[in-house]
N, C-alpha and C positions, 0 to 999 in steps of 0.2 A: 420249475426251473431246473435246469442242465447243471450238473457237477461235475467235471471229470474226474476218472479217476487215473490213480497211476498203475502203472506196473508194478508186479511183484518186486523186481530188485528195486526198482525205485524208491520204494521204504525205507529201505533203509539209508536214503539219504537225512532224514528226518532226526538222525541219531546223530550227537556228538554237535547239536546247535539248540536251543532253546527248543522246546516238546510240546504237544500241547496233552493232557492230562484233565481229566474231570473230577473236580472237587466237591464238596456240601461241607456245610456246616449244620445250619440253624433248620427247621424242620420249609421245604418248599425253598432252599436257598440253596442252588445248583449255578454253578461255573466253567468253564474252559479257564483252566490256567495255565501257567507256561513251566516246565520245571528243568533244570539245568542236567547233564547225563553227569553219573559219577561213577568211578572205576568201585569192580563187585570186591566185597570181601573175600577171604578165602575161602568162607563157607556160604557167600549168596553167588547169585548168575544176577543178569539180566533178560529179559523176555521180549521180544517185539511182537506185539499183539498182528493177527493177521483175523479172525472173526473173534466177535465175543455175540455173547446172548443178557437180554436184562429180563430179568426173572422177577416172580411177586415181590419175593425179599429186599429185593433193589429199590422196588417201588414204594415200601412200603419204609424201608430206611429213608428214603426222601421226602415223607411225609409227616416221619418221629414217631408212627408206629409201633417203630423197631429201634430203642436208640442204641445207636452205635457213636465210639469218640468220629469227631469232625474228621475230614479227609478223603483221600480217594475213595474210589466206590467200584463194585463189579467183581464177581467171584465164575461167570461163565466163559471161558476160555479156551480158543487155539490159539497156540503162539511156539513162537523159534524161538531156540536159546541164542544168544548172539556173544554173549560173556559167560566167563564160568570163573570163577574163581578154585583156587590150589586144590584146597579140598572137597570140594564141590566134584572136578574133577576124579577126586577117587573116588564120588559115590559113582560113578560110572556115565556122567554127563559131559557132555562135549559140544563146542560150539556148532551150528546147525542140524543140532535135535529138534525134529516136530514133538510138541506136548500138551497135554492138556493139562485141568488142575482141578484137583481135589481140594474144596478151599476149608476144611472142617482143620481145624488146629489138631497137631499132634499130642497137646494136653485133653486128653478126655474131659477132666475137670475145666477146662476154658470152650466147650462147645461154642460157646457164643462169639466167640473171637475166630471169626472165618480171616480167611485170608481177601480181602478189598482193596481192589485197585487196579484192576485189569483193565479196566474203563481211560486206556491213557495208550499212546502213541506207544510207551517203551515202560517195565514195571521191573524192577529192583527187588528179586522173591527173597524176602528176609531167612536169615538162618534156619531158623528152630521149622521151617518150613521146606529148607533144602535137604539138610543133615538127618532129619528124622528116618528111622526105621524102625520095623523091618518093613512097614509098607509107606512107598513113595506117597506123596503130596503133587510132588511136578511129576506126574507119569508120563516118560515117553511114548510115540505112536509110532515111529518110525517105520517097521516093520508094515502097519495096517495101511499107510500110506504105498506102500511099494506094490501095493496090490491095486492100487488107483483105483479102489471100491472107498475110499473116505476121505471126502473134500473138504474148504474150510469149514461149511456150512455145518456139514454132518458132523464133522467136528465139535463146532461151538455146542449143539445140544448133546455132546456127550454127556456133559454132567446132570441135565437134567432126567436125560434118561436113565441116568445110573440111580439116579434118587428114587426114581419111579422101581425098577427094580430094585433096589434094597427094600422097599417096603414088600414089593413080593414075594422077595428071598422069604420073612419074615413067617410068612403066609404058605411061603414050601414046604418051610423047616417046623412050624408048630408053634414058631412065637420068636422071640424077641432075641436076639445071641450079639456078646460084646465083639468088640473091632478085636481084639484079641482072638473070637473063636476063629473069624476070617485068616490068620497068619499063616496056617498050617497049608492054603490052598494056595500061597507063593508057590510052592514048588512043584506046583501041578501046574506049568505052561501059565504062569500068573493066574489062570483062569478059571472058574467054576466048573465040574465035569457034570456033564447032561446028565448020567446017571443016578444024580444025587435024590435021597427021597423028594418025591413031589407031592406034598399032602394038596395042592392049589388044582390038580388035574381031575378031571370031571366035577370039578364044583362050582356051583351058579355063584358069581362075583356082583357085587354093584357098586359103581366107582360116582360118587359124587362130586360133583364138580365139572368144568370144561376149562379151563387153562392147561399149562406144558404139561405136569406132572398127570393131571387125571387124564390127559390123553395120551399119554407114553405109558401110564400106569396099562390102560385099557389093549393098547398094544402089545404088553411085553405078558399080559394075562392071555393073549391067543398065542405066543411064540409056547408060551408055558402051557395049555392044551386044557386052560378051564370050560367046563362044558356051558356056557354062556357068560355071555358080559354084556354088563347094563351100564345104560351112563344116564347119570340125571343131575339139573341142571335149573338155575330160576332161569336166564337170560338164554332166551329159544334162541336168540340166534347166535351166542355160541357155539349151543351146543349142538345148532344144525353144522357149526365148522368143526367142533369135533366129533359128530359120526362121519361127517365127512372123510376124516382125518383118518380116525381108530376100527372106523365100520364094526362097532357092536353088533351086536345081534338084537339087540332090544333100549329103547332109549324113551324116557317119560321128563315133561318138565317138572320140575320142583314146585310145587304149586301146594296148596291145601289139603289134596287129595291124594297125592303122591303115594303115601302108606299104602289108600287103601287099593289104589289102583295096580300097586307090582304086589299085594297078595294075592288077587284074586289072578292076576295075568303068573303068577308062579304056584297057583295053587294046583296044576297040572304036573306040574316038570319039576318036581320038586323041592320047592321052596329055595331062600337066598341061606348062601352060606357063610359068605362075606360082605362085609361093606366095608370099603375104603371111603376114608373123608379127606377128600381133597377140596372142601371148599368153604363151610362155616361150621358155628359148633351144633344152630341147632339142625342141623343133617342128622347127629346122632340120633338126637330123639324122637326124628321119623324113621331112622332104620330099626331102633328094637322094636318100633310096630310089626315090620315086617319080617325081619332076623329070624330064622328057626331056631328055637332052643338049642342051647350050645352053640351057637355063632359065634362068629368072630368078628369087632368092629376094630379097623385098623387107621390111627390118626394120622393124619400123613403132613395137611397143610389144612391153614386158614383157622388153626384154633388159636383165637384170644387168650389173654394171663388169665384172665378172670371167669373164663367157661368154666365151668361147674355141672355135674350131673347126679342130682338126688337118686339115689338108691334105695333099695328096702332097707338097707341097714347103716349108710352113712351117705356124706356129699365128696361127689371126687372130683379134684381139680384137674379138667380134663388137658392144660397144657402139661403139667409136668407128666402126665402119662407119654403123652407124645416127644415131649422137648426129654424125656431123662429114658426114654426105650424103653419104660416098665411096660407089666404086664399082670392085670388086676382080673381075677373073678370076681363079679358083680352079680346079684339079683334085681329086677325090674319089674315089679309090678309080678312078683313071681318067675319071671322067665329068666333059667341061668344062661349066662352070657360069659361070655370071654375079651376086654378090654385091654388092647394094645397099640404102643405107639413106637412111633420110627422117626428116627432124626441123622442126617447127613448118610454117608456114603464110604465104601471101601475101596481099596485098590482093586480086589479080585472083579466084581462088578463090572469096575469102568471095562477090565478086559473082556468080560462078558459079554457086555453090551456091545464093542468092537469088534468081538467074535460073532455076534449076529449080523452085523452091516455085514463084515467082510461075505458068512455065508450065505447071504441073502437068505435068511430066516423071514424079514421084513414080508420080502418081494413073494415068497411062497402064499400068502397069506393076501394080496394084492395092496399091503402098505406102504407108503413111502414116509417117512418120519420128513422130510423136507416138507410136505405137504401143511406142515401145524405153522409155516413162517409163513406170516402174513406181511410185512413192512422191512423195507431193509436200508438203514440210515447212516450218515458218518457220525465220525465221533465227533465233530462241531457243534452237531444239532441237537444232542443230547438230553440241555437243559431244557428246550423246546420239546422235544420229545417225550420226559418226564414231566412235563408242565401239563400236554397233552393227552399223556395215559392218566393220569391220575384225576381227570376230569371227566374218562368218559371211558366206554368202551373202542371208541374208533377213534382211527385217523385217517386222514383223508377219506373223511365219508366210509371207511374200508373198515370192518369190527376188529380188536385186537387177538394174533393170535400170540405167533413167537416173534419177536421184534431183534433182529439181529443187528450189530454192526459189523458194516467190509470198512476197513481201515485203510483202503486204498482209497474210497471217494472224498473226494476235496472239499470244500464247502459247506455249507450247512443244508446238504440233500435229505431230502425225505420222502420216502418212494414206496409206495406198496409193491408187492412182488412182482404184478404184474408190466409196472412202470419199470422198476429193475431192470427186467429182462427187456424189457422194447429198447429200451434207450442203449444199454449195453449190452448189445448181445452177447457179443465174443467174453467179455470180461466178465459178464454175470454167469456164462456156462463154467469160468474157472472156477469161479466162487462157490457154485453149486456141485460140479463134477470132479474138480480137482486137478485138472487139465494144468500144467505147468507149474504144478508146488516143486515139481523134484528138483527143478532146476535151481529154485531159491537157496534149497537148502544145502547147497554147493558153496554157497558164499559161509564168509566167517568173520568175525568183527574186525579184523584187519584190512578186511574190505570192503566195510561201509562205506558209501559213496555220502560226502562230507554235503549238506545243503549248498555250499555256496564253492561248489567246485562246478567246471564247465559242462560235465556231466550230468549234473542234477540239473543245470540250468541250461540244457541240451534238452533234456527228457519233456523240462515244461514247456519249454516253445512247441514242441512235439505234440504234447497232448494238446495244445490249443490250435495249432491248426488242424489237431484229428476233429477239436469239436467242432471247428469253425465249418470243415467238408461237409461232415453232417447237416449242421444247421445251414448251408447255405444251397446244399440241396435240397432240402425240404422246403425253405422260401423262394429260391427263383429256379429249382426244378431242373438242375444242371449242376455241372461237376467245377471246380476251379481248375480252370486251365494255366499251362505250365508257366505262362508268361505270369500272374497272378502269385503262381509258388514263390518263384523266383523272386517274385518284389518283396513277398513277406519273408524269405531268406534271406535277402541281400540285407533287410533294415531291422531282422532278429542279430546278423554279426556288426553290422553297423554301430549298433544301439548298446550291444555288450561292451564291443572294445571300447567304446567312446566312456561309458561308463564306469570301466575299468580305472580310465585314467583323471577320473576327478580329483578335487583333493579327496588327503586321506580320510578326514572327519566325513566326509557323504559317502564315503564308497558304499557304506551299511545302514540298512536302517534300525530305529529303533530298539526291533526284536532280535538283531542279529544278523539278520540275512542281508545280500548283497542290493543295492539298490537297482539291480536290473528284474528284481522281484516285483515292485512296485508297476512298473509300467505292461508286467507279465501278469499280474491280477486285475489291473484296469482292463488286459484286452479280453479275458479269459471272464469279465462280471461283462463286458459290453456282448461279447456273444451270447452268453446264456441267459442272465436276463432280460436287454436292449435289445435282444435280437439283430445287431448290428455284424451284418456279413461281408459288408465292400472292404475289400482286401486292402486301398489307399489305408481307410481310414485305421482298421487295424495298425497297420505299416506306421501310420501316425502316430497312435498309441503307444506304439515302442518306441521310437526318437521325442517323444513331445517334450521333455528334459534336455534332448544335450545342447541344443541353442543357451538356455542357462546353466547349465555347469560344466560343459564341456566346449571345445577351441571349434567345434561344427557351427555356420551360419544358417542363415536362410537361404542364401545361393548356393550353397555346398547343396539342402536339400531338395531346390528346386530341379536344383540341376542333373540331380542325380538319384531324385523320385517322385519329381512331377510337382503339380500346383497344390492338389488337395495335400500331401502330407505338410509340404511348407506351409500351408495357410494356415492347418491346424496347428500345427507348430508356434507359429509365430502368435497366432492366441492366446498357446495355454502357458508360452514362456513368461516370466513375471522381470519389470523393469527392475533393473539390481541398480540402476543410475541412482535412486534414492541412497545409495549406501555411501556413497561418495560424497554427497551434497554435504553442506552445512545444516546444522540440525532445524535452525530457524527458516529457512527454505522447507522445509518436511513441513513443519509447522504450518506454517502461511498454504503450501498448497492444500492439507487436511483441511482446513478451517473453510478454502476456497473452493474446495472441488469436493465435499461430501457429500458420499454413496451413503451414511448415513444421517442422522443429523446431528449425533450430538458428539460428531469429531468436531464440530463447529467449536465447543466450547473446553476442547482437549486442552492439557497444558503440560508443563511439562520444569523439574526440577534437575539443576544441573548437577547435583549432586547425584541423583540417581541413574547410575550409569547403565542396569540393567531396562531401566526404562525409556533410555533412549535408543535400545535396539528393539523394543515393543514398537516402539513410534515409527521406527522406518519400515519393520513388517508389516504397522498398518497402513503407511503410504503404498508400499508395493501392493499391498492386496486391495485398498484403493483405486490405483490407478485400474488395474488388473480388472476386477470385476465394472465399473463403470465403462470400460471399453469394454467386454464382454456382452455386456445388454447394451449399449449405445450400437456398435458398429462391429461384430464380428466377420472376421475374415472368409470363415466358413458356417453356416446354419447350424452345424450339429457342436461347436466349438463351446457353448455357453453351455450347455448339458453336457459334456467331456470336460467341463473344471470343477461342475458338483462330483461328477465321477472320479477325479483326479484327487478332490480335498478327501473325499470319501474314503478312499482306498488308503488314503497316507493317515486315515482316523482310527479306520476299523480295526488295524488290529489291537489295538484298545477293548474290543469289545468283549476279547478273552479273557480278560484279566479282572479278578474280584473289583470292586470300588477302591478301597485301599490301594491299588496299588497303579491306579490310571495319573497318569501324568497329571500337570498344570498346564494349563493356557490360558491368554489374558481373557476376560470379560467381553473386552472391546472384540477379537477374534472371531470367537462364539458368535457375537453378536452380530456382527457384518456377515459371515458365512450365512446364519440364519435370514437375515435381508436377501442377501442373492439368491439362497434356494426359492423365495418365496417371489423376488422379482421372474426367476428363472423359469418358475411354474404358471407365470402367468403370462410371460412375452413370450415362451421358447416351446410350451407343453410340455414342464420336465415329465418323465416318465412317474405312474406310480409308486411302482417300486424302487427306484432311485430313490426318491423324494423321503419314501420312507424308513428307508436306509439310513440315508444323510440325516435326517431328522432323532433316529434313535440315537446313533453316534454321537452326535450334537447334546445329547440330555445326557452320557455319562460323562462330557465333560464339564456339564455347567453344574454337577454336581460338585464337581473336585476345582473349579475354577477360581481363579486367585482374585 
């Protein structure tokens, strides 16, 4: 299925209206919720996320692995400042700063309280995370950007490459040094100088594992000039996507044999000098098989609270070596060895790591750090996505590698890389290349474009005829011609002003936004999933409203867009005459004309005055759908009012259970009747059907 996406400036219409945001709570309990914009304090900003990346730690918070308090989620980020607050501003930040984030807490002693919530349209970076020095948390890129060597993409895994190199750092320097030893290399260009000892160079490395970290590990061990690197691995076909990815020089799966198979294959060249463990705990205990006395085992990710490793002389709990950056001499079975672990990241690094993209350090070496993203999704689909990785190594059939999100695509997409790029070219090359970021960051939160201004609601007409030429030339093999445009412009202004002028209780729906959103998501789900490209009928989709709530008839639209848009019109409009009547009249016709059966035995108290306006909605949706299956105007008209209730459900679907509205039982009930008459006289579509249907079950949860 087709998502569109928007434009860069476009984003920022999204701000200063209801957000969408991804929350957790309870372990496997993941949300889209909606969160309101609030002016920053003097010492926070705000962020609009433009790529983020989900990392083990994300996946593994989602499942209670790792518990973390309830709340947003996501510490891998690019994102614009778009606010700054007073003194925020004198750490030297300003509105349209490109930045990444260092999500490790300024309290050393709070390692565990990363900074969570990138995962969300717009994020509100708390104080003790703005103010802190002498090294930033929100690091600027601006500078690396101007060199148009770093895109969002290359962006978003900035941090995890930085993680990958702090453990190398580690490995340079001869072991383990606090965030405080890093401070003094602020004033060296932010960044680490190449000249620094390299104890890592001409030494055989073995990096175990295949996710981000052990393949950026693997990578940043050739920019650093170790004389081999090895990657090992239980699940071959990652680890065939990471040689792919890191192009080791030598690579074994993880199997039984493993130990004895990289001694005997290093028993020429060497032996191993390092092992990095990037993937469980017992890794270690096949590397002191192999390790040459006085090695080094360096803890990086995937160690358990409860890994443990027996010694000659006591038991050592192998995450605090990792989680607290000690560094322990061990004996094993005789063999001295040298045990250390690494945890988070410095500011010098991230600039490290920026200063290799910018030099093409990668490119010398023939790697591309882009090549490790395998999946690239909106923020909608999120919980879908987290529901997905944590069940399997793939998605769409496709093995997982680096799963990013573009916060530009709409929808609940989900696309392997390869689908990315086919479907949008032009806008998956900004994504990945960087082609048109500088222009973004020319704007400033003073000119946020407001969702429900004509601009933002210009942009989305826009993107849906961009999807519609697409899809309607790949199905009838031809371009839409001008007379085509024109009709879907004249009944995109048409459809605005008319709606403009409602009363004022419909101007907006539900979530906020303008109700000419409503009939801008029905045409934009009818293209991409319905595959529905006849220009009338789209044109329909935008007017199918203002016959009921605007002073347009049916002859205004015949006359001035032909048969097909009036007929669907006249369809999907609902009789408002019920509202007028006397309530005993509503009565008698339910009992005599039920689309279900047990309005037959409806009744009704006059004291309850809210339930006399239930009664005439169920007339109107009565009469409504019984002429729908009995005698529509047009064929596709009875499957365009499951897409109509649908659209006016869904966005329900973002919001936890707690907080989804009510609606009556009898509602629920009849809508669920018609989809199912719908599917059997009409062929609704599948994926309608089951759209409509899940919508349907988060309200009969909450239903009165």
């Amino acid at each position: 299925m087709v998502h569109p996406l928007d434009a860069w400036e476009k984003m920022y219409c999204h701000y200063e209206a209801p957000y969408e945001v991804i929350q957790r709570d309870k372990p496997y309990q993941m949300w889209v919720d909606l969160e309101l914009p609030e002016p920053c304090g003097e010492e926070e900003m705000t962020l609009m996320m433009c790529a983020a990346g989900i990392c083990g730690t994300d996946l593994r918070v989602y499942t209670g692995e790792r518990p973390v308090p309830a709340g947003r989620i996501g510490h891998e980020a690019f994102a614009i400042i778009i606010d700054v607050g007073k003194k925020a501003k004198e750490k030297g930040y300003r509105r349209g700063m490109f930045v990444v984030v260092d999500c490790n807490h300024p309290d050393a002693q709070k390692r565990d309280l990363h900074l969570d919530g990138v995962l969300g349209r717009f994020y509100r970076v708390p104080a003790d995370f703005v103010m802190c020095e002498p090294q930033r948390r929100i690091i600027p890129i601006d500078a690396y950007l101007s060199t148009q060597c770093i895109a969002p993409a290359t962006a978003a895994l900035v941090e995890p490459m930085t993680v990958a190199l702090h453990a190398l750092d580690y490995l340079r320097k001869g072991g383990p040094k606090p965030r405080e030893f890093y401070d003094h290399y602020l004033t060296t260009a932010d960044s680490m100088p190449d000249d620094e000892v390299n104890l890592l160079q001409g030494k055989n490395i073995v990096i175990t594992g295949a996710g981000s970290i052990a393949v950026f590990a693997a990578c940043m061990a050739r920019i650093n000039q170790a004389k081999s690197i090895t990657l090992v691995n239980r699940d071959q076909i990652r680890l065939a996507h990471a040689v792919r990815v890191a192009k080791p020089d030598y690579y074994f799966p993880d199997d039984d044999d493993v130990s004895t198979k990289i001694l005997q294959h290093f028993r020429t060249i060497g032996g191993v000098d390092y092992v990095l463990v990037a993937s469980h705990g017992s890794a270690v205990k096949k590397a002191i098989e192999y390790l040459n006395p006085q090695g080094t085992i360096l803890l990086v990710a995937g160690i358990g609270k409860e890994e443990v490793l027996q010694t000659d002389s006591d038991i050592v709990n192998l995450y605090s070596i990792r989680h607290d950056d000690l560094e322990k001499d061990i004996v094993v079975h005789g063999k001295p060895l040298k045990l250390m672990g690494v945890h988070g990241t410095t500011q010098p690094l991230f600039h490290q790591v920026l200063s290799y993209l910018v030099r093409g350090e990668f490119e010398k070496y023939g790697i591309n750090p882009l090549d490790q993203i395998t999946h690239v999704v909106s923020l909608n689909a999120l919980p879908h996505v987290f529901a997905l990785a944590t069940k399997g190594n793939t998605i769409h059939h496709t093995h997982i590698g680096k799963i990013l999100v573009d916060f530009r695509l709409l929808g609940k997409g989900i696309y392997t890389l390869d689908e990315y790029t086919s479907m949008f070219p032009q806008k998956s090359r900004e994504f990945l290349t960087g082609k048109g970021m500088r222009a973004i960051a020319q704007y400033n939160s003073k000119s946020i474009h407001k969702k429900n201004t004509f601009a933002s609601i210009r942009a989305s007409m826009d993107t849906i005829v961009e999807t519609l030429e697409g899809r309607y030339q790949t199905i009838k093999n031809k371009e839409l011609c001008a007379k085509e445009r024109k009709l879907l412009e004249k009944a995109f202004l048409v459809a605005n002003n008319a709606y403009q002028g409602m009363q004022k209780e419909r101007r907006f729906r539900p979530d906020g936004t303008r109700f000419i959103f409503h009939p801008l998501d029905m045409a934009e789900y009818a293209i991409t999933h319905l595959s529905i490209v006849d220009p009338q009928v789209i044109a329909a989709l935008l007017l199918h409203d203002v016959m009921e709530y605007t002073t347009l008839d049916a002859y205004y639209l015949q006359e001035q867009f032909g048969r097909t848009v009036a007929s669907i019109a006249i369809d999907l409009a609902q009789d408002r005459t019920f509202e007028t009547m006397p309530l005993a009249h509503v009565i008698d016709y339910l009992h005599g004309n039920a689309f279900v059966p047990f309005l037959r035995q409806i009744g009704y108290d006059e004291r309850e005055q809210g339930r006399r306006n239930a009664l005439i909605n169920l007339a109107i949706k009565n009469e409504q759908y019984t002429r729908l299956i009995s005698t529509p105007k047009h064929p596709l008209s009875p499957i365009l009012k499951v897409l109509d209730n649908y659209t006016n459900y869904a966005w329900v679907s973002e919001l936890p259970p707690s907080k989804i509205p009510q609606r009556s039982q009898e509602e629920i009930v009849m809508f669920k009747a018609y989809i199912a008459k719908c599917r059997c006289t009409y062929a609704l579509p599948q994926v309608l059907q089951k759209d409509a249907y899940d919508v349907v079950a988060l309200y009969e949860n909450v239903r009165v």
